[in-house]
VEXDREN-2710 file (C-alpha; in Angstrom, 1 decimal):
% VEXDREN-2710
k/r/px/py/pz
1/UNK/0.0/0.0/0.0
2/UNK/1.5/3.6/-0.9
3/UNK/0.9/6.7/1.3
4/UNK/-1.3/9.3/-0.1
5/UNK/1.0/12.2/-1.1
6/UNK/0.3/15.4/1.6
7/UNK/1.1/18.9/0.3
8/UNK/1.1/22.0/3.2
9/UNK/-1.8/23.3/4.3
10/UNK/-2.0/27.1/2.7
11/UNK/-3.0/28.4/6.0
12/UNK/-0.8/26.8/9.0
13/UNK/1.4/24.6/6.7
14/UNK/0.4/21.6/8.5
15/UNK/1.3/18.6/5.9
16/UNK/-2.5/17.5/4.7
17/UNK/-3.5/14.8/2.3
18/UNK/-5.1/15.6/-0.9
19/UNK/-7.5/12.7/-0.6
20/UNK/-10.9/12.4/1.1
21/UNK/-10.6/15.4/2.6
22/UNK/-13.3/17.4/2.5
23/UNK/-11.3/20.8/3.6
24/UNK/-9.0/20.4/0.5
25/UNK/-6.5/22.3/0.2
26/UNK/-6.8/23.2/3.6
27/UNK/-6.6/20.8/6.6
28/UNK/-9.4/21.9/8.7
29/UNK/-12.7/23.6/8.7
30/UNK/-11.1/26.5/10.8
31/UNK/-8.1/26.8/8.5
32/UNK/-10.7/27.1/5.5
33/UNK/-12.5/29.3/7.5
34/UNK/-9.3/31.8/8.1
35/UNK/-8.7/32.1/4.8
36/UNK/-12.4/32.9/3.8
37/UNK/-12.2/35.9/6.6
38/UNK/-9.0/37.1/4.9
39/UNK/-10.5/37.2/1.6
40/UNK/-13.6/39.3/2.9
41/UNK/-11.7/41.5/5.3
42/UNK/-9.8/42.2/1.8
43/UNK/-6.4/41.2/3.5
44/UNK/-4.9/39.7/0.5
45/UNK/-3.7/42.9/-2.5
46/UNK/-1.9/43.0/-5.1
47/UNK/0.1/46.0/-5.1
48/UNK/0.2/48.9/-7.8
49/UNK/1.8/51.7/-8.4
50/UNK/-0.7/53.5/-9.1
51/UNK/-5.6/53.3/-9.0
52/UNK/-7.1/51.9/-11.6
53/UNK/-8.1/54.2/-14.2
54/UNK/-6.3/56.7/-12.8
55/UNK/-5.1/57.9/-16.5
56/UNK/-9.3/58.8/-16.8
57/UNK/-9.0/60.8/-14.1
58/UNK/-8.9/64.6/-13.8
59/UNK/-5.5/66.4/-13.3
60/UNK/-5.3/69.0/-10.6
END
């Protein structure tokens, strides 16, 4: 019998397998969950130099 592959949990790191788990690619509910609340508290950015469409914009 092999052992199923495990790749790092995105959140904590913890080593989680791939397979039957319902949380993939996290390795918990709460893990999932973290990562949900940084998505809606609009933690994760890209960074820009500059706003979007700010070439439409007005000069002062």
């Amino acid at each position: 019998m092999t052992t199923p592959t495990t790749y790092p949990c995105p959140q904590c790191q913890k080593p989680t397998s791939w397979s039957d788990n319902p949380n993939r690619p996290f390795c918990s509910e709460r893990c999932k969950l973290i990562d949900l609340g940084a998505w809606a508290d609009e933690s994760y950015r890209v960074a820009t130099d500059d706003t979007p469409f700010s070439d439409e914009l007005p000069k002062a």
